[in-house]
C-alpha positions, 0 to 999 in steps of 0.5 A: 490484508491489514485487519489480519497482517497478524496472521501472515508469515511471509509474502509469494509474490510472482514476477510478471513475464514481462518484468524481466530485469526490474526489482523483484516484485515482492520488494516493490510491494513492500515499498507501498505497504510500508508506508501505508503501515506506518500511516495506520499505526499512527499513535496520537500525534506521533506516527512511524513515518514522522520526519521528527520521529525518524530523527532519533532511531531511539524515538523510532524504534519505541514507537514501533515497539509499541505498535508492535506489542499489540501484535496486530494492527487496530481494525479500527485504524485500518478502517480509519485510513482506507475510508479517509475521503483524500483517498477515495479512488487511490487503490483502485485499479479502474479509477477512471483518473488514477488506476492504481499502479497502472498506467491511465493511458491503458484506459484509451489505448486498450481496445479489443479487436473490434476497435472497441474498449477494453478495461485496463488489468 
């Protein structure tokens, strides 16, 4: 999704049934990819979600100036962050450990109707 963000206009994003009375969906899935972007337009030293860098909305705003004028995320960068070794497993959605933005009790209270396990989706 980042190697091509360029080409993407705007996110449909469904509310789950279940998700009656919680914040939109679309809104909680920009709340985790905004700062996954900001980690992968690191520029140097500097990167959108540097506390120093939010200090000053002037520092901010030329440093996502500049991300912005190559109209596009570096392929590269975005390789960079998802392969990083800390990271391993974290978007998974059936990590045994850490299933991505689900709860890891699914895991061995999910069972079919034989008793046995299901996986958690």
């Amino acid at each position: 999704m980042f190697t091509r963000a360029h080409e993407i206009e705007d996110l449909e994003v469904p509310v789950p049934p279940a998700a009656s009375g919680l914040p939109p969906a679309a809104s909680g899935l920009m709340r985790i990819l905004a700062p996954i972007a900001a980690r992968i337009a690191a520029d140097g030293a500097d990167t959108l979600d540097d506390p120093d860098a939010a200090e000053d909305i002037d520092d901010w705003l030329d440093l996502r100036e500049r991300v912005l004028k190559d109209g596009r995320f570096d392929p590269r960068a975005v390789d960079a962050y998802f392969d990083r070794e800390d990271l391993a497993g974290r978007f998974d959605l059936f990590d045994a450990e850490r299933p991505f933005l689900q709860d890891p009790r699914l895991r061995a209270e999910c069972v079919d109707a034989k008793g046995g396990r299901t996986r958690p989706g």
